[in-house]
N, C-alpha and C positions, 0 to 999 in steps of 0.2 A: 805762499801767495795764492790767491784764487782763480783756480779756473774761469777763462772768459765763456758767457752764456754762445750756445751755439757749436760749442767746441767738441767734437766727437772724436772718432779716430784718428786723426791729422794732430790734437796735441796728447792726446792722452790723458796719465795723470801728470806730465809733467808742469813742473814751472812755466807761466805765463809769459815765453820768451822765443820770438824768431829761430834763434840759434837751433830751439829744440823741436822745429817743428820739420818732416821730411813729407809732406803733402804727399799722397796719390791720385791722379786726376783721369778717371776713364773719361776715353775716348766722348762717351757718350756725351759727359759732362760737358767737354770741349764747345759739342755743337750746341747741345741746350744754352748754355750760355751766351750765345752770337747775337747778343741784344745789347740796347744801350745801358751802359753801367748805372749804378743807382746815381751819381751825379747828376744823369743826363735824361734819368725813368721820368721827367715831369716836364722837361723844358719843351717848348713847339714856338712856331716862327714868330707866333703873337709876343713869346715872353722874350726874344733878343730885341735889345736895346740898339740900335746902331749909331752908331758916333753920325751927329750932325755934318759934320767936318770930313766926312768920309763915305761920299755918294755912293762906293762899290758897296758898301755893306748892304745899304738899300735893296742897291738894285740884284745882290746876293738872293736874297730875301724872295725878290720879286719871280725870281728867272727860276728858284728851286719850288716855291709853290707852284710853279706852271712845272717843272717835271714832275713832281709828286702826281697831279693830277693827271698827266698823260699815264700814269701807268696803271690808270683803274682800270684798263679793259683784258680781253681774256687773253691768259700769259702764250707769248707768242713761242714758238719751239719752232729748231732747225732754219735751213738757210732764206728761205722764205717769207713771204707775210710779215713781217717785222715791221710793227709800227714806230714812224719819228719819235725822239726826241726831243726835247729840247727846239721847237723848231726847223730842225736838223734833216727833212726827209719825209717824204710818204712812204708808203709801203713797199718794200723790192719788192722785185721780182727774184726766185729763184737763184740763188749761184753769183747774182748780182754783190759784188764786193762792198761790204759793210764799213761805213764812215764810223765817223763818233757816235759810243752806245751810252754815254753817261757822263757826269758831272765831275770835274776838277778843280776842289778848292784849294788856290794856292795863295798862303799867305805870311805873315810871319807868327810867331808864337802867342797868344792871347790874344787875339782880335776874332774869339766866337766861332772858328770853323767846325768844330766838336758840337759846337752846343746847335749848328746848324745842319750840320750830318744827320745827327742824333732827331731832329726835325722832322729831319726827311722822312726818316724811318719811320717817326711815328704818324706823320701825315699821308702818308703814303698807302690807298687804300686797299690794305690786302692785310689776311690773317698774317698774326704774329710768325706763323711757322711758315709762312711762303717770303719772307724778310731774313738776313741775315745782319748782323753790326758786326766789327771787331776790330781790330788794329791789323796792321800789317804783320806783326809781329803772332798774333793769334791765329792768323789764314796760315800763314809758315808751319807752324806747331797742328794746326789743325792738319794739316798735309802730312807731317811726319807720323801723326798719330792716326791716321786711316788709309793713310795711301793715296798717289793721288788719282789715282782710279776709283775712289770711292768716294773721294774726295769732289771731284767731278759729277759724280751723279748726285749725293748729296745734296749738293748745290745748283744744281741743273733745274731742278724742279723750283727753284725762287725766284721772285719777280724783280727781288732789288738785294743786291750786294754794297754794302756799304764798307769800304774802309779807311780805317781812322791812320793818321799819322803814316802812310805809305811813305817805303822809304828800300831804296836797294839797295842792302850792305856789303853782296859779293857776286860774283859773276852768277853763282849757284842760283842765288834768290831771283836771281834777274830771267833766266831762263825758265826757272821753275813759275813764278807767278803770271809769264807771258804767254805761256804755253796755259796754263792755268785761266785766264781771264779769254783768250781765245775762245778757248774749249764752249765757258761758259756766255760769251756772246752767241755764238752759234748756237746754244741752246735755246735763245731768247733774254738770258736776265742783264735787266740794266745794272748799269755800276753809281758807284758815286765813293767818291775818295778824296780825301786832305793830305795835303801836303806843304810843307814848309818851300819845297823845291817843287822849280816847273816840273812838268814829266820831259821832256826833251833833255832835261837837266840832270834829273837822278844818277847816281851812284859816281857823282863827278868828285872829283878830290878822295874816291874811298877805294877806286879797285881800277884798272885799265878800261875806264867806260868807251874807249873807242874801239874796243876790240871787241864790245857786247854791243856798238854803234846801232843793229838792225833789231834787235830784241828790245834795245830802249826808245829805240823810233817806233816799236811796233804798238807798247802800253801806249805810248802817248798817242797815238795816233784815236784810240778807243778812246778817248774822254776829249770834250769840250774846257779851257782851260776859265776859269773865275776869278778873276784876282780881288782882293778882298785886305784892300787896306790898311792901318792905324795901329794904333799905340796896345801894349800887355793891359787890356781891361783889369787881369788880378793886378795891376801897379796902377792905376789910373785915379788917381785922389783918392787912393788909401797913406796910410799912415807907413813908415818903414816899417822894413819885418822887424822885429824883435833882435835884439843882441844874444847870443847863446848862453844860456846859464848856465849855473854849478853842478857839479855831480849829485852835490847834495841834493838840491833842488830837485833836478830832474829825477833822480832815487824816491826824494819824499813824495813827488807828485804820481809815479807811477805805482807805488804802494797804495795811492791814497786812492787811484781810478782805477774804476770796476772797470774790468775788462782790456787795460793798459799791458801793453808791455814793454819788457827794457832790456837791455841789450847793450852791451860793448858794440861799438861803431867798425872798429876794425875785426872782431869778430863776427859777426855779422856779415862784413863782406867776403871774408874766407867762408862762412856758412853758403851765400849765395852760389859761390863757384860749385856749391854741390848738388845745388838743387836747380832742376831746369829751370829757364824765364816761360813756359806755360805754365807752371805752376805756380808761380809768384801769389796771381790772384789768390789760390786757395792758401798760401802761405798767412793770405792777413785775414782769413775767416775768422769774425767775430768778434775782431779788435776795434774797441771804441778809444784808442789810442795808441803811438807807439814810441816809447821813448830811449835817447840815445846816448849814451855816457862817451867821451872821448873824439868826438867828431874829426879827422883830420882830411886832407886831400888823399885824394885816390890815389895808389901809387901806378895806375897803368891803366889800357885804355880797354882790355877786356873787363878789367873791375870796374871803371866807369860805367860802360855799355848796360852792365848789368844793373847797378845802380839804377840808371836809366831808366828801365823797365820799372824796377818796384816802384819809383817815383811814380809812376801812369798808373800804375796799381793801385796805391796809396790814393793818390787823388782823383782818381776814380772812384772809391768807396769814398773820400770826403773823410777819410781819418786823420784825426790832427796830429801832428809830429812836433816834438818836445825836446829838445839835445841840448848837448853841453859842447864845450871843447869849438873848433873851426865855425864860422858862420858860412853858410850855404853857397855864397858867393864865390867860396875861395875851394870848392869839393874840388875844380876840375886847372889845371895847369892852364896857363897863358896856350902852350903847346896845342895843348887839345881844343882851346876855346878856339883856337885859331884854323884847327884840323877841318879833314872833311865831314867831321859828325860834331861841329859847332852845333848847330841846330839844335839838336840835339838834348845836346849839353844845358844850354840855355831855356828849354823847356824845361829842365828838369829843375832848373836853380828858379827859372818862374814858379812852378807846381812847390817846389817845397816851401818858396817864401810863402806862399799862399796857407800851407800850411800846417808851416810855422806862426803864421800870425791867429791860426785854430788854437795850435797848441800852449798860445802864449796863457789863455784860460783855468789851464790847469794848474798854474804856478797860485800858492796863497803867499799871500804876504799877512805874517804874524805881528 
């Protein structure tokens, strides 16, 4: 089978296939990275559509062009001089206790909060490298991978933090990114973050959040909260996704696309357990497809989780996914749809219906 173009050290000469690929991802890479994924490298507020029927989206729209433009002036450092927000304040004084330093979109799955981040970031007047993007899940990894003392400075020097799908999965996370976002308000940089969950609300149903009570009152307290709306745009007068097809099929079609790869389904997910979730992204370098023989439910909810992540990975590069066996609906138990990382879940069976209905292209009918 032929090597996918682009493909260096990360697959070798192996087989065009997940299972065989074991990424390495420096440090450095991590932080060059901290931009909007290629999904998101083109969109700005003129190209979201906002549902007539759903006045927050608008007024979304309205409220982050006006923060984007408060932050064209010179980046404010330490406890001081801090200019408003969001309407939010004129300049402290000194030592004076800091309110809301940036934006909280909170809303449910598909209704444009990414594609409004992502917005921000590019409207937002200041060089590429005074900007950071990522998920919550990549500031984590970024922390493990520099420390977070290094981490901190790193980041000190930018004028806007953006992060995507914030989410807090364990007491650790909860401490770490509080102490973390602290840090960096008192440096000057504003925030802006999405989330499915209020911040008040975070890590409820997934760890003892009243015993982190003062740590999660603390994030929320730094963002102004945005609610924002309406129906999964990726379902929104489209067609169903696709029904899963044959092995065969999905076999013929991955041979037949440059750059595709294929993979047993539950192979796959034993591969994932070995390779870290920052590494995900560089796991699909290259891949103008990916396809999936055997598809069944997850049998547990650290294999979901992970799951999870390539899903955002995946549909972040916009690579179509191709499978057989299970349809997407059925990855995750009633149990866990039900759990504290629904959310979750159901992003992730939105992202793959999405596409799946990419990957439906790749099938010929003879």
């Amino acid at each position: 089978m032929p090597s996918a173009p682009g493909i260096d050290a990360i697959a070798d000469a192996a087989p065009l296939s997940l299972c065989a690929r074991e990424p390495h991802v420096p440090a450095d890479r991590l932080v060059a990275e901290m931009v909007p994924p290629p999904r998101f490298d083109s969109v700005r507020f003129s190209t979201y559509i906002p549902d007539p029927n759903q006045p927050s989206q608008t007024e979304a729209v309205r409220v982050l062009e006006g923060f984007a433009a408060g932050l064209g002036g010179a980046h404010a450092v330490g406890g001081g001089g801090r200019r408003g927000f969001l309407g939010l304040g004129k300049a402290r004084a000194p030592k004076t206790p800091a309110g809301p330093r940036g934006v909280y979109l909170d809303g449910g799955y598909g209704v444009g909060k990414t594609h409004l981040l992502a917005s921000l970031w590019h409207a937002t007047p200041a060089e590429p490298a005074l900007k950071a993007f990522g998920t919550f899940v990549e500031l984590t990894n970024l922390v493990g991978a520099l420390g977070f003392q290094k981490t901190v400075q790193t980041l000190s020097g930018h004028r806007l933090l953006c992060i995507d799908e914030f989410e807090l999965d364990d007491p650790g996370d909860t401490v770490l990114v509080s102490t973390l976002l602290g840090k960096l308000v008192e440096a000057g940089v504003a925030l802006a973050a999405t989330s499915n969950t209020l911040p008040g609300k975070l890590g409820e149903g997934r760890f003892a959040a009243a015993d982190f009570l003062r740590e999660i009152q603390g994030l929320s307290a730094r963002f102004r909260t945005l609610r924002i709306d309406g129906e999964d745009y990726r379902h929104r007068g489209l067609p169903e996704a696709p029904a899963p097809y044959s092995d065969e099929q999905v076999t013929k079609a991955a041979h037949a696309t440059e750059g595709a790869s294929l993979d047993d389904f539950p192979q796959l997910l034993g591969h994932l357990a070995r390779v870290h979730p920052s590494r995900y992204g560089a796991l699909t370098d290259g891949l103008r497809a990916v396809c999936l023989t055997g598809v069944e439910p997850v049998p547990d909810q650290s294999t979901a989780l992970r799951l999870v992540v390539l899903a955002d990975r995946l549909y972040d590069r916009e690579v179509p996914v191709l499978a057989s066996g299970a349809s997407f609906d059925r990855l995750f138990s009633e149990e866990m749809l039900n759990g504290g990382y629904r959310k979750k879940y159901f992003r992730a069976i939105s992202r793959l219906t999405a596409l799946a209905r990419d990957g439906a292209r790749l099938v010929t009918t003879d």
